[in-house]
ZAPA-547376 format. One line per field, with one value per atom (N, C-alpha, C): x, y, z; residue number from 1. Coordinates in steps of 0.02 Angstrom, whole numbers, plus 32768, in hexadecimal, padded with zeros to 4 digits. Layout:
<kegus>
u = X ...
v = Y ...
w = Z ...
k = NUM ...
</kegus>
This chain:
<kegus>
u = 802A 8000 802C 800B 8048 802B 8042 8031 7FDE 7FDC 7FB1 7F7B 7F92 7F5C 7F43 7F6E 7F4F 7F27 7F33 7F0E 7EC9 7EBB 7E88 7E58 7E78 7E5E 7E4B 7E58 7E70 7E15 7E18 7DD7 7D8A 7D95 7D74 7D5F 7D8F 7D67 7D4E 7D73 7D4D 7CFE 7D06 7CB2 7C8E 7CA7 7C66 7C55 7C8C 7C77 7C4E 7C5D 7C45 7BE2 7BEB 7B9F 7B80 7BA6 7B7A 7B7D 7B8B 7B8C 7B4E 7B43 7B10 7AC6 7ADD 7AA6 7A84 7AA1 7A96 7A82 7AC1 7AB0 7A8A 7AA9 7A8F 7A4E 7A1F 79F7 79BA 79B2 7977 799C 798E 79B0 79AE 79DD 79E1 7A1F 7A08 7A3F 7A8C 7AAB 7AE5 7AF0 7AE6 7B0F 7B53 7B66 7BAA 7BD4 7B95 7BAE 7BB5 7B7E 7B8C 7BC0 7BCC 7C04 7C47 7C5C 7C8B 7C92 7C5E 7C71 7C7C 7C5A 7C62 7CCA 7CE2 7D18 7D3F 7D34 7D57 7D5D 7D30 7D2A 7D68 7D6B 7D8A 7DDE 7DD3 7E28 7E30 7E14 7E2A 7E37 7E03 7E26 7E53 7E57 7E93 7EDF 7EDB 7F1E 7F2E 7EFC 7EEC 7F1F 7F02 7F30 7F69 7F81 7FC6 7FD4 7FC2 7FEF 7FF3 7FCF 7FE1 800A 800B 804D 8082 808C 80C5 80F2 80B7 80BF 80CD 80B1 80A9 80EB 80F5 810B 8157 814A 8184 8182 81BF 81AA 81B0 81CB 81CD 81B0 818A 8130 8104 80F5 80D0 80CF 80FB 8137 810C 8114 810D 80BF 8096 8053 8032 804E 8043 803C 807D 8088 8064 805E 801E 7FF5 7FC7 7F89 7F80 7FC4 7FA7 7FA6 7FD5 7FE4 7F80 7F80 7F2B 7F0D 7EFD 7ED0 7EDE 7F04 7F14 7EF8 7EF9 7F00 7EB2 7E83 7E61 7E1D 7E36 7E1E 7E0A 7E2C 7E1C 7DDD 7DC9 7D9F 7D65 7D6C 7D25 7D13 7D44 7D27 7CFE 7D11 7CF0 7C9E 7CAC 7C67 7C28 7C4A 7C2A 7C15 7C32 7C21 7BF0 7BF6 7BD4 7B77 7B84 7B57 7B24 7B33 7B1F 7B10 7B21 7B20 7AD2 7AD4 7AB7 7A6E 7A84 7A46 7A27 7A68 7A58 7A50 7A12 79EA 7A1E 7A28 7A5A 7A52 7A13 7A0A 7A20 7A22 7A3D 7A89 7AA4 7AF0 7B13 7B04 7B3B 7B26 7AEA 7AE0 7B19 7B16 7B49 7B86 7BA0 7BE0 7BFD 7BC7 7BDB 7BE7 7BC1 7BBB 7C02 7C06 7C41 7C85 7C8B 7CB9 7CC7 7C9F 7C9A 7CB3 7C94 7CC9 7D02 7D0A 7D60 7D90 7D6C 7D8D 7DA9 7D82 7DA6 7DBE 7DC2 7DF1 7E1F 7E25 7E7D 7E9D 7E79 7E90 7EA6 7E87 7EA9 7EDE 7EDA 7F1D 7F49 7F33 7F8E 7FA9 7F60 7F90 7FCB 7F8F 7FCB 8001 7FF7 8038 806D 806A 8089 80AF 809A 80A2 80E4 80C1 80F4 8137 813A 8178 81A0 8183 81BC 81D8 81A4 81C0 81F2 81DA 81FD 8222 824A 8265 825F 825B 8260 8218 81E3 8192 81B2 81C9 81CB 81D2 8205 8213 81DA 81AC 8173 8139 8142 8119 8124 8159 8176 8175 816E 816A 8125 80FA 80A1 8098 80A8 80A9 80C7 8100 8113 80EC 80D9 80C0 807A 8060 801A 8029 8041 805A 8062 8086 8089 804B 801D 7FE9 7FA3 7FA9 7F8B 7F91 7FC3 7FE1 7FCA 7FCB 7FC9 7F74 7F45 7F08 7EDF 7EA7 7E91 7E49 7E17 7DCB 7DA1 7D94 7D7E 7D24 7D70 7D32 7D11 7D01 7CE3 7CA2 7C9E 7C65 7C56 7C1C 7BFA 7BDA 7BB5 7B9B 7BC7 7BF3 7C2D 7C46 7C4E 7C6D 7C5B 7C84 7C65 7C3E 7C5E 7C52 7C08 7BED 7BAC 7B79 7B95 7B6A 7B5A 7B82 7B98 7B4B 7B54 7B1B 7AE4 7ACF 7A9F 7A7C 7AA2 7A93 7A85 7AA2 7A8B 7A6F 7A77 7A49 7A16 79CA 799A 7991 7992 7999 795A 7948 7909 7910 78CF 78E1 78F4 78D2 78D1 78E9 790C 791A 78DD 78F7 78BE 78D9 78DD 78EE 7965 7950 798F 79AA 7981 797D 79C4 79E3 7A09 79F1 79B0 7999 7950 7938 78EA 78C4 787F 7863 7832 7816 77DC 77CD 7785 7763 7766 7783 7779 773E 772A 76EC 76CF 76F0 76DE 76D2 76D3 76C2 76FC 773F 7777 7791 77AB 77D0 7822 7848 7878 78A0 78F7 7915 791F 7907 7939 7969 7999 79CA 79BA 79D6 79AC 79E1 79E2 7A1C 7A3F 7A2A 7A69 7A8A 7A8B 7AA4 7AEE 7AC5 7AF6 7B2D 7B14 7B36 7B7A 7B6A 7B8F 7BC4 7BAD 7BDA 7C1B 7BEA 7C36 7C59 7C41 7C5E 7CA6 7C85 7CBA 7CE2 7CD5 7D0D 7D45 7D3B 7D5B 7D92 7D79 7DA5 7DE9 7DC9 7DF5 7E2C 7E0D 7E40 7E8E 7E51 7E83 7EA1 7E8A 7EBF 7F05 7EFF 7F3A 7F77 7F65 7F8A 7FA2 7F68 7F66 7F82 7F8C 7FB4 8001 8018 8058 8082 8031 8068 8067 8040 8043 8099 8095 80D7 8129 8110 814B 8149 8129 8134 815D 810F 813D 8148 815C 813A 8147 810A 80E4 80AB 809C 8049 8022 8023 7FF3 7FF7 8032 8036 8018 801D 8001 7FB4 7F9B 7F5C 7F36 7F39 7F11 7F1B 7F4C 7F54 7F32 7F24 7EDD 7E9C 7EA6 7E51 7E4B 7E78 7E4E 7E48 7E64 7E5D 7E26 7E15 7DEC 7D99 7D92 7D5D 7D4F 7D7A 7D6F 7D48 7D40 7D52 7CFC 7CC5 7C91 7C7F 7C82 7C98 7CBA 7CE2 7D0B 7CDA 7CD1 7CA0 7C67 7C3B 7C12 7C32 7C5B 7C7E 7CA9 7CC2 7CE3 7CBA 7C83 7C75 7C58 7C4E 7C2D 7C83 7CA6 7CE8 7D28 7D21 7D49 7D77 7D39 7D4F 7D7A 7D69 7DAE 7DEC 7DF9 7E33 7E52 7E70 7E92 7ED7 7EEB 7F3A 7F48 7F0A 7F16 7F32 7F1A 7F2A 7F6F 7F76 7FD7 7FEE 7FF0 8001 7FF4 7FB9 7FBC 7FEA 7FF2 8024 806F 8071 80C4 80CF 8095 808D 809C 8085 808B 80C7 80EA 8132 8162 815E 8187 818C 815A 8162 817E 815C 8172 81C3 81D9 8217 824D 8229 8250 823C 820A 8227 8258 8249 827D 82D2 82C5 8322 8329 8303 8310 832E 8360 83A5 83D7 83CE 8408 83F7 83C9 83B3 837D 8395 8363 8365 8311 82F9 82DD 82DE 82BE 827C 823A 81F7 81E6 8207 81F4 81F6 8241 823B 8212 81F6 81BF 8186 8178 813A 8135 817C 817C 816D 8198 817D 8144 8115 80D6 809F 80B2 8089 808E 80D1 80DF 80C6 80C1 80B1 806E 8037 7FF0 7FDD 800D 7FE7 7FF0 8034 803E 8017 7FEC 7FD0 7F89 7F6A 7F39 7F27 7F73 7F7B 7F89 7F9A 7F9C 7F56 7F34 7EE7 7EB3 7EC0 7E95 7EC4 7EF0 7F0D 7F09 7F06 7EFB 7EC5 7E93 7E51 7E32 7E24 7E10 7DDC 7DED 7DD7 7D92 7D57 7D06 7D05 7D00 7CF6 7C99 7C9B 7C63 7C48 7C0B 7BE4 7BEF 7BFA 7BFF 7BB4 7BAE 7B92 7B4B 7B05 7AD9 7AF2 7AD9 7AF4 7ABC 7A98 7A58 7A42 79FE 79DB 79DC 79E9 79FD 79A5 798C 7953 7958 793C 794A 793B 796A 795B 7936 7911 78DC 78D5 78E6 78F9 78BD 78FE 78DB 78B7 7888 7859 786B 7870 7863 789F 78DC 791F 7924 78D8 78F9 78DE
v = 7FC4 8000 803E 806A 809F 80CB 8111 8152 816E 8185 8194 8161 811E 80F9 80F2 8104 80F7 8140 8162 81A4 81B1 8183 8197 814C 811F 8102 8116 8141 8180 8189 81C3 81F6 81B8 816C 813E 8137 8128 8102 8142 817D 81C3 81BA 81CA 81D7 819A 8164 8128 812B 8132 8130 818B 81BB 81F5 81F1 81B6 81BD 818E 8145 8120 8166 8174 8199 81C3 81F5 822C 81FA 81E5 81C0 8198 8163 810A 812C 812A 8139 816E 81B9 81D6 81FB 81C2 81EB 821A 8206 8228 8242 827D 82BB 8288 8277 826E 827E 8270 828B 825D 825A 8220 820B 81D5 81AD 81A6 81A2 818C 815D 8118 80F8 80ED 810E 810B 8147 8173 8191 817A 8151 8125 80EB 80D4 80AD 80C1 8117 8129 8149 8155 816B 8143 80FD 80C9 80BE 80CA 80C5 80EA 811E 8150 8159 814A 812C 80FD 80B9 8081 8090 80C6 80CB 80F4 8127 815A 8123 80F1 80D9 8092 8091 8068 8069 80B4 80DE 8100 80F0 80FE 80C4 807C 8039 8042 8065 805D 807D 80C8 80E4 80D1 80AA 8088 8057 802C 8009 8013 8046 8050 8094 80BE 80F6 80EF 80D7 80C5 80CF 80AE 80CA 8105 812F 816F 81A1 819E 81A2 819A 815B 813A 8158 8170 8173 81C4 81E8 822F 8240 81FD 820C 8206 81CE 81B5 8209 821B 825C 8299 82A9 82D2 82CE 8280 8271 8289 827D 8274 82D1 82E9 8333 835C 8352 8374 8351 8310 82FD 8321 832F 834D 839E 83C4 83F0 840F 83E6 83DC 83D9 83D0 83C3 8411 8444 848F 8495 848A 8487 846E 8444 8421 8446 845D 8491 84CB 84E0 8509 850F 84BD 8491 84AD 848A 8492 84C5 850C 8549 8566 855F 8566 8536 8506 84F3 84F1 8513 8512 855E 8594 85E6 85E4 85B3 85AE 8582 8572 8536 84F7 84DD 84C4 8473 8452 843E 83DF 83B1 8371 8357 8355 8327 832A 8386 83B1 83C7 83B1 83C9 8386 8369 8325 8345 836A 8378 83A9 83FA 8413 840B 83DA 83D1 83A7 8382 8367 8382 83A9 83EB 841C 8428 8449 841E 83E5 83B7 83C0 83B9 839E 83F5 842E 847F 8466 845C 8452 842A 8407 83D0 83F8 842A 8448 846F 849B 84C6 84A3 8477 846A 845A 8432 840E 8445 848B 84D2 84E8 84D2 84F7 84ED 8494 8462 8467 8458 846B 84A2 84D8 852C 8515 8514 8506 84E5 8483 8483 84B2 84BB 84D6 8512 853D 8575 8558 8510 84F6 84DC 84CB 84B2 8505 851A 8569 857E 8599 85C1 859F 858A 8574 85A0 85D9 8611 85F9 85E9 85DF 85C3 8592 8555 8573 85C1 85F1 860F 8626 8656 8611 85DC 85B6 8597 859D 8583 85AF 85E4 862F 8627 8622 8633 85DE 85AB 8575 8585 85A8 85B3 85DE 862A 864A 8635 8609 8617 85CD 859F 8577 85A1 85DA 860A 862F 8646 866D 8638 85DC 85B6 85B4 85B7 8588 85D6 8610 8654 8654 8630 864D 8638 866D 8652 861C 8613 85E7 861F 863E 8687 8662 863F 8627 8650 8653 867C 869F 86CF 8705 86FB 86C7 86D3 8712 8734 8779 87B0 87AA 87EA 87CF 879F 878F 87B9 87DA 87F4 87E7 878C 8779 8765 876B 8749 8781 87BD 87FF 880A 8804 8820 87E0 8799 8773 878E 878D 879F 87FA 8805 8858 8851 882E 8823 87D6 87AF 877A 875F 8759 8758 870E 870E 86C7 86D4 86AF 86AA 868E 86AC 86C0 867A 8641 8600 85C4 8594 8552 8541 8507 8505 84B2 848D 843B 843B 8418 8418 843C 845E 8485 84BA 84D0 84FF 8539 8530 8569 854D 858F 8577 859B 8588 85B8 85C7 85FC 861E 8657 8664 8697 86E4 8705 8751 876D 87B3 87DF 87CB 87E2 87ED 878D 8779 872B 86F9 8732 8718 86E7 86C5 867D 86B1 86A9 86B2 867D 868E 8657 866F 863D 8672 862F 864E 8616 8626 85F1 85C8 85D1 85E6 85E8 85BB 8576 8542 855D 8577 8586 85B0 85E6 8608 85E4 85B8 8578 8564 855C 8532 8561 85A9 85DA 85D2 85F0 85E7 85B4 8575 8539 8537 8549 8546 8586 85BB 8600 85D5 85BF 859E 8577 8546 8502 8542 8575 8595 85C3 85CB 85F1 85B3 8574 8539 852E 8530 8515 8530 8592 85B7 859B 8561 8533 84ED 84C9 84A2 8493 84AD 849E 84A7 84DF 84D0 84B0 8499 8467 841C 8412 83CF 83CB 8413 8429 8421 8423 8434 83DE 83A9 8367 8342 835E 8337 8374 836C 838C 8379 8333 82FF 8321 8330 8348 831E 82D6 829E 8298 82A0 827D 82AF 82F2 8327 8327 832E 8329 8300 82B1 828C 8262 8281 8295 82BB 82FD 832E 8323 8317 82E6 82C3 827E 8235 8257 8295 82B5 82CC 8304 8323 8308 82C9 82A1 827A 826B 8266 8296 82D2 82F3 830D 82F3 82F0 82C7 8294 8245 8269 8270 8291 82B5 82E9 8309 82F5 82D9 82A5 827F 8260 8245 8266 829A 82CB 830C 8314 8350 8352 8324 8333 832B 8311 8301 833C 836F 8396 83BF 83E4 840B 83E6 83AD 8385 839C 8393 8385 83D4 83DE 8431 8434 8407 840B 8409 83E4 83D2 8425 843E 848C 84A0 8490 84A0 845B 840F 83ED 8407 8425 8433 8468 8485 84CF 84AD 8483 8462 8448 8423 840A 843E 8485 84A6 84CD 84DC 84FC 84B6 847D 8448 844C 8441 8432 848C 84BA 84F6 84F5 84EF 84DD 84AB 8472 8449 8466 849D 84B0 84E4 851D 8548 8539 84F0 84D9 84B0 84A3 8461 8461 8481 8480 8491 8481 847D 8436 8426 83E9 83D9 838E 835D 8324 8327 82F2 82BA 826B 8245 823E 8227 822E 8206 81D1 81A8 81DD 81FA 8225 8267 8280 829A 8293 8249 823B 8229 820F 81EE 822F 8269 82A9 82C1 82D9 82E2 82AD 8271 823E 8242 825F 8259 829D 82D1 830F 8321 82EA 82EE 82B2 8280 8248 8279 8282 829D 82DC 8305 8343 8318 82DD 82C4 82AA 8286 8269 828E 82C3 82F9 8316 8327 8343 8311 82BB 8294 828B 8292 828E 82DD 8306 8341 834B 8346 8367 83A5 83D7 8423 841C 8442 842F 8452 8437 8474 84B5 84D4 850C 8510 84EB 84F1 8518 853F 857C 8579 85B3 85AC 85A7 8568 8566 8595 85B2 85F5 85E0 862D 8635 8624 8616 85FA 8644 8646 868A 8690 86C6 86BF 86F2 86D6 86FA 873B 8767 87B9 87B1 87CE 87DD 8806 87ED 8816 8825 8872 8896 887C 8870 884F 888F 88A9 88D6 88D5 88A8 8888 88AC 88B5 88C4 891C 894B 898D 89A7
w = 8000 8000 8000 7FD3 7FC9 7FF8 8014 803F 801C 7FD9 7FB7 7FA7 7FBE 7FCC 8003 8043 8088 8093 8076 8079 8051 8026 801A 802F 8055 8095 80B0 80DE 8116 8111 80DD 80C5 80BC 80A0 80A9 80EC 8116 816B 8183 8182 8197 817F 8136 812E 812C 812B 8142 8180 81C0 8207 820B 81FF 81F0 81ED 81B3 81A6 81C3 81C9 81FB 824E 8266 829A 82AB 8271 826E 8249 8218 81EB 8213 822E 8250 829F 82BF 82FA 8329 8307 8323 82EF 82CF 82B7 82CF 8306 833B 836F 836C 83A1 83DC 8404 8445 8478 84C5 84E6 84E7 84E6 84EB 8532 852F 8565 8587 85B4 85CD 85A4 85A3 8589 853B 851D 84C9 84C5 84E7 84E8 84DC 850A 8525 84DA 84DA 8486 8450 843E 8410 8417 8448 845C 8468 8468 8465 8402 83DE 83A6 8371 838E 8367 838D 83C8 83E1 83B7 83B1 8386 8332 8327 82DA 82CE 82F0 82E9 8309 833B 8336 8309 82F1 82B9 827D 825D 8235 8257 8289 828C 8286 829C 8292 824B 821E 81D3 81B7 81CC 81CE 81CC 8218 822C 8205 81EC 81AA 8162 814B 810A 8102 8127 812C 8146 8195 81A0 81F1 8220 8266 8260 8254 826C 8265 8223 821D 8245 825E 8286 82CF 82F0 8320 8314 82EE 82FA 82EF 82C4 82CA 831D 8335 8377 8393 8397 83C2 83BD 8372 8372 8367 834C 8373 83CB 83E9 844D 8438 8431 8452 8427 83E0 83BE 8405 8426 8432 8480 84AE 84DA 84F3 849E 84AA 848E 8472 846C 849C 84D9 851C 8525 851B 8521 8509 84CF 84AA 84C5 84E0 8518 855A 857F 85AA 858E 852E 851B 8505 84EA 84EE 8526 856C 8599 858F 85A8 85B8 857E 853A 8512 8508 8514 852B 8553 8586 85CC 85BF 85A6 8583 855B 853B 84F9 8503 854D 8568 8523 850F 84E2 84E8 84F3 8505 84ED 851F 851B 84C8 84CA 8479 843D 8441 840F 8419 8433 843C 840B 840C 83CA 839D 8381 8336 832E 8378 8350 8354 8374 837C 835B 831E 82ED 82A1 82A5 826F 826D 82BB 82D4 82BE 82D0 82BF 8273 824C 81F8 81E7 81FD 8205 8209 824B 825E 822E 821A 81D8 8191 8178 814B 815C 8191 81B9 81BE 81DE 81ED 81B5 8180 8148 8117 8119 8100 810C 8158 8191 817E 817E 8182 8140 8122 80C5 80B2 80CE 80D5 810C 8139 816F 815C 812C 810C 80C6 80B0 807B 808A 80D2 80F1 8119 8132 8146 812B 80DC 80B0 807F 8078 8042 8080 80C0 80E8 812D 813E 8168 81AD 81A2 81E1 8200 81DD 81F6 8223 8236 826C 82AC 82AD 82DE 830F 82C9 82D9 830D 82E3 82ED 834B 8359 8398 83DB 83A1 83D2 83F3 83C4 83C2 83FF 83F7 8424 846F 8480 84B8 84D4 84BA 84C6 84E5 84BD 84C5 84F7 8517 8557 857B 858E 85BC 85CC 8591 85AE 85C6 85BC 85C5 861C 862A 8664 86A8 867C 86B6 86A9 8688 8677 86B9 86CD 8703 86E3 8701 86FF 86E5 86E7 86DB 8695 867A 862A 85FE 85E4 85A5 85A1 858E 858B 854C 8531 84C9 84CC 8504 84ED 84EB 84E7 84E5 84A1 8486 8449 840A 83FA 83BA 837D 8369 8324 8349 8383 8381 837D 83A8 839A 8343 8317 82C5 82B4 82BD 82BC 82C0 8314 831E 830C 82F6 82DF 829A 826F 8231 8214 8236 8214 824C 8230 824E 8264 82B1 82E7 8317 8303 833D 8381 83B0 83D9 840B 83EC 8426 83EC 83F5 83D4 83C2 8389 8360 8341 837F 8387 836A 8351 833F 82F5 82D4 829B 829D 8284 826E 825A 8243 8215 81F6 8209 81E3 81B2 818F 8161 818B 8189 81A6 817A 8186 8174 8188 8174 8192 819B 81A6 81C2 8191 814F 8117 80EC 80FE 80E9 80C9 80B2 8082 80C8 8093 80B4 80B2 80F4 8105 8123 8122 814A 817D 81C3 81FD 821F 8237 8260 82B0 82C4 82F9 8335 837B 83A5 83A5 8397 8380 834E 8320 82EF 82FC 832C 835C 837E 83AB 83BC 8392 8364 832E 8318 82F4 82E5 8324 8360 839F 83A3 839D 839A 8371 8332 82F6 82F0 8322 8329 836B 8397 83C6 83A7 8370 8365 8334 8321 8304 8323 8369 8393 839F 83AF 83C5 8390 835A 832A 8319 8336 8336 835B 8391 83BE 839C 8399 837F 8329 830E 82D1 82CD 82EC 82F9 8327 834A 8376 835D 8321 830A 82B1 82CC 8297 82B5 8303 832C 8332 832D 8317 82D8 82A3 8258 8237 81F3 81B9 8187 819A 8168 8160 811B 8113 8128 811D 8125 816A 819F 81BF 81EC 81E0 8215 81F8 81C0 81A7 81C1 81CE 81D5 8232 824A 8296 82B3 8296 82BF 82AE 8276 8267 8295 828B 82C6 8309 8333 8354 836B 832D 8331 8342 8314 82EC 8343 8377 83B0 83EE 83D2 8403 8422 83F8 8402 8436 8437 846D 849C 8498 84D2 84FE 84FD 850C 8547 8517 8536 857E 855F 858C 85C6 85D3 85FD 860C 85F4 8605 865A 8668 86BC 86F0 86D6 86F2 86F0 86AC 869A 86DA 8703 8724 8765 8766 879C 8781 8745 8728 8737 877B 8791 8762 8766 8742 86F7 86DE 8699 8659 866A 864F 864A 86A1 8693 8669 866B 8646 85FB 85F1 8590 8589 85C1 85BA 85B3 85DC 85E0 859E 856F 853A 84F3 8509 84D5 84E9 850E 8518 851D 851A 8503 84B4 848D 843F 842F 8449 841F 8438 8464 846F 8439 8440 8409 83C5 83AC 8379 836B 8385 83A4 8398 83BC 83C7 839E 836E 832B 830A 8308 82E7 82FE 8357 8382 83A7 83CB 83E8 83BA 83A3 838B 83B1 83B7 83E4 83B7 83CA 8395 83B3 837B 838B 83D5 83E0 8413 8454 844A 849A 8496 8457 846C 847D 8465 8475 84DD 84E0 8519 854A 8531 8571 856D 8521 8522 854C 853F 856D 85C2 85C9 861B 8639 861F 8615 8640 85E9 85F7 8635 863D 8671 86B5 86C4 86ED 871C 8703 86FE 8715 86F3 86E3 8739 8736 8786 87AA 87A7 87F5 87FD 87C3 87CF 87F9 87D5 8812 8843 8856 889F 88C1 88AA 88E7 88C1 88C6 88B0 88DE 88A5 88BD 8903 8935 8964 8965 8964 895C 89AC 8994 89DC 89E6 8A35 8A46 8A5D 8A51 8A61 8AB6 8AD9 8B37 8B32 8B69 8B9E 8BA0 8B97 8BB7 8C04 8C15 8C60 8C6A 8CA6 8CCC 8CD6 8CD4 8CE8 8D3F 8D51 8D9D 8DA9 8DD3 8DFA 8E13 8E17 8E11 8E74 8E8E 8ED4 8ED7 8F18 8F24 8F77 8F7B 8FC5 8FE6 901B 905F 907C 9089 909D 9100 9105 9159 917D 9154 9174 9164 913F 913D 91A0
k = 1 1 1 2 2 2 3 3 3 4 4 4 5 5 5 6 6 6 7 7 7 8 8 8 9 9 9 10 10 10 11 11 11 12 12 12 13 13 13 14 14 14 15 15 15 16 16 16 17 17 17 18 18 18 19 19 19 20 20 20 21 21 21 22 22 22 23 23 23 24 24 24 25 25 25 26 26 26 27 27 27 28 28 28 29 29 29 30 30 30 31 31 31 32 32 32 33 33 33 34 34 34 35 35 35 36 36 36 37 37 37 38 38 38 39 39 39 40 40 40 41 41 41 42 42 42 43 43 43 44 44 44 45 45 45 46 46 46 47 47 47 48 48 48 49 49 49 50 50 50 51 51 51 52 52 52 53 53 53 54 54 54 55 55 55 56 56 56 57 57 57 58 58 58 59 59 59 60 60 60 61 61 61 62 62 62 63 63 63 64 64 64 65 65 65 66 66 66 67 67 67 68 68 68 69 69 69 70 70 70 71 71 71 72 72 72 73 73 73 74 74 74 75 75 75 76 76 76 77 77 77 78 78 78 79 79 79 80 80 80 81 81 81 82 82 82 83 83 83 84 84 84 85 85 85 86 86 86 87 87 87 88 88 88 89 89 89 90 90 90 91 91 91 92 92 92 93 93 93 94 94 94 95 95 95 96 96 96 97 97 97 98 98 98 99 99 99 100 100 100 101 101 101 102 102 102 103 103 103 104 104 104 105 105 105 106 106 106 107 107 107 108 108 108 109 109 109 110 110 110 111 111 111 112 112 112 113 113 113 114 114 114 115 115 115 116 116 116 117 117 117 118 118 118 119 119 119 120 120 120 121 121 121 122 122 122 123 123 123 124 124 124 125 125 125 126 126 126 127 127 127 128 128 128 129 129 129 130 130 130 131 131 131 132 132 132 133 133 133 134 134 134 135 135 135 136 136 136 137 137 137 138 138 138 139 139 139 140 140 140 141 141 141 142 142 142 143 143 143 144 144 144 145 145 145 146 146 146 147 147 147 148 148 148 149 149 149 150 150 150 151 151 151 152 152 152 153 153 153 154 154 154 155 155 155 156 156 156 157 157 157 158 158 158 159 159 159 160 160 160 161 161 161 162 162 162 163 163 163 164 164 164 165 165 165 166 166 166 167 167 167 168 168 168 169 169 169 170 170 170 171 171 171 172 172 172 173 173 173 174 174 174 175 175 175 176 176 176 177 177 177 178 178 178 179 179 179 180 180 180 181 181 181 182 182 182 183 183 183 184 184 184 185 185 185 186 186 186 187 187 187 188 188 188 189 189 189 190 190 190 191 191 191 192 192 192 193 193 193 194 194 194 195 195 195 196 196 196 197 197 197 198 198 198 199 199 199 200 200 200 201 201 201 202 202 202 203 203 203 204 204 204 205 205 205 206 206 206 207 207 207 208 208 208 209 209 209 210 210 210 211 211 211 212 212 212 213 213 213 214 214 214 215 215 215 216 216 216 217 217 217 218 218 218 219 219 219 220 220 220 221 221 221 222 222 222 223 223 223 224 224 224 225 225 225 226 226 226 227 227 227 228 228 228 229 229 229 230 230 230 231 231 231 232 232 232 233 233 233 234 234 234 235 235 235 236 236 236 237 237 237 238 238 238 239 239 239 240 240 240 241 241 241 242 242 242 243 243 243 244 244 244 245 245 245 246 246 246 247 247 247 248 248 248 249 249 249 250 250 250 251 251 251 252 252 252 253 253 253 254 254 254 255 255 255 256 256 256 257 257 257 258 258 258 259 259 259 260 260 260 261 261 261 262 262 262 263 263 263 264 264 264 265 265 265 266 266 266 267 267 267 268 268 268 269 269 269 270 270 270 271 271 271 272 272 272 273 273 273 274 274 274 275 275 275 276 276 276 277 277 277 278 278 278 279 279 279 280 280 280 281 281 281 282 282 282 283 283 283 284 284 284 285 285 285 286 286 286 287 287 287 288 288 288 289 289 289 290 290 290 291 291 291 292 292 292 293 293 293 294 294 294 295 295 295 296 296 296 297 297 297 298 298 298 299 299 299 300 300 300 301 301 301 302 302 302 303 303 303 304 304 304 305 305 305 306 306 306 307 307 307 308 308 308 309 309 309 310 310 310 311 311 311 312 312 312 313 313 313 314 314 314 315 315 315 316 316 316 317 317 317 318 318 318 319 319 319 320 320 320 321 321 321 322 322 322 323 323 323 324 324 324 325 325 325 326 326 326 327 327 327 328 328 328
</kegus>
């Protein structure tokens, strides 16, 4: 099997599992389970390391070896992205059943976004060698402003691109099932389109994966720069990260440490690119510190877990004295 054959493999198991997914399974809006969570996330771990055993094979170890690595570090950092979930969700009161539709919609966004990114990104590390600089810079940097950021979380009504929305394209005022967008009748009887606060939903969704991706692509650069091998590494990633979700979202906020681990994660790789033509590291020992990195962080959060501060005590109502008359 040649590269250009395992690749358009690749785009095969994507869109068959893609459509059995939305088509088969999830054809009736419902809420997800723990556990169909958990299988569907077991699903998409198994095919994404699937296609790295093929890598490994067809390509070579050291291929294989660097898909491994930035498959873990996309899928790591990716986790940001789900706290954004939450908060957006929970903003948006957007109702269990209807959150796989847009986060599948969102997903299939994210898919030609990155597949734009990485194309251009490649394209800028083989023309320009200096990119790799800029690119290592923007990774440390933004590990440093990860690791100082407080809980604070995100404000969607202060966002601009949603005000520019809602000021010019007409969204009605309440959901309207799982629809994106609907026809309705105006005063005047004409059939109009209006979009639907999911819709809204979805826009933020897919402005987010784009903030992350300012992270996320050069740090899958500060790995290979294999087109295939970085291309079809943030996909099987990505194509997870719905499952994920499901699966971590009631658990997330345990995880106190995991943040500085993605921070240690992104000032490690922007580092090794930075110094890549003074220290070269081989793929194994990067993978081996990104892995010890994220376990590590993973295991200090369930071993000291954030301690809850309990509301004091009400004081007891004390009985109002009442003058002894007998003693004036």
């Amino acid at each position: 099997m040649t590269p250009t054959l395992l690749l358009l493999v690749f785009h095969a198991v994507v869109g068959v599992a893609l459509a059995l997914d939305l088509g088969v399974f999830h054809r009736r809006a419902h809420a997800v389970g723990t556990r169909e969570a958990a299988v569907w996330s077991a699903v998409w771990v198994a095919l994404g390391l699937t296609f790295g055993a093929a890598i490994f094979v067809v390509v070579g170890p050291k291929a294989g070896t660097e898909y491994v690595t930035a498959y873990l570090v996309e899928k790591a950092l990716s986790v940001d992205n789900l706290f954004v979930f939450v908060l957006v969700f929970g903003y948006f009161r957007v109702a269990p059943e209807h959150q796989h539709r847009v986060l599948f919609w969102g997903v299939l966004g994210a898919i030609v976004m990155r597949a734009t990114l990485i194309a251009g990104g490649t394209a800028l590390v083989h023309a320009f060698h200096g990119v790799l600089y800029l690119f290592g810079a923007i990774l440390v940097w933004s590990g440093i402003k990860m690791a100082r950021a407080d809980d604070t979380g995100i404000e969607p009504d202060k966002n601009p691109v949603l005000r520019v929305i809602r000021q010019f394209l007409p969204v009605t005022t309440e959901a309207r099932g799982a629809a994106l967008w609907v026809r309705e009748p105006d005063a005047s009887g004409r059939m109009r389109t209006l979009f639907t606060p999911l819709f809204v939903v979805l826009v933020f969704v897919e402005l987010t994966d784009l903030v992350f991706a300012v992270d996320s692509i050069p740090a899958v650069f500060a790995v290979t720069r294999d087109g295939m091998v970085a291309y079809t590494s943030n996909i099987f990633a990505i194509l997870g990260l719905r499952s994920l979700y499901f699966l971590l979202a009631a658990v997330l906020h345990r995880l106190r440490f995991l943040k500085l681990g993605l921070a240690a994660v992104l000032v490690f790789v922007g580092g090794k690119m930075l110094l890549a033509d003074v220290v070269h590291l081989e793929p194994a020992v990067s993978l081996t510190i990104v892995a010890s990195l994220l376990g590590l962080s993973t295991l200090a959060s369930l071993a000291l877990p954030k301690r809850e501060v309990e509301p004091a005590p009400a004081l007891a109502e004390q009985p109002a004295e009442v003058p002894d008359d007998t003693q004036r």
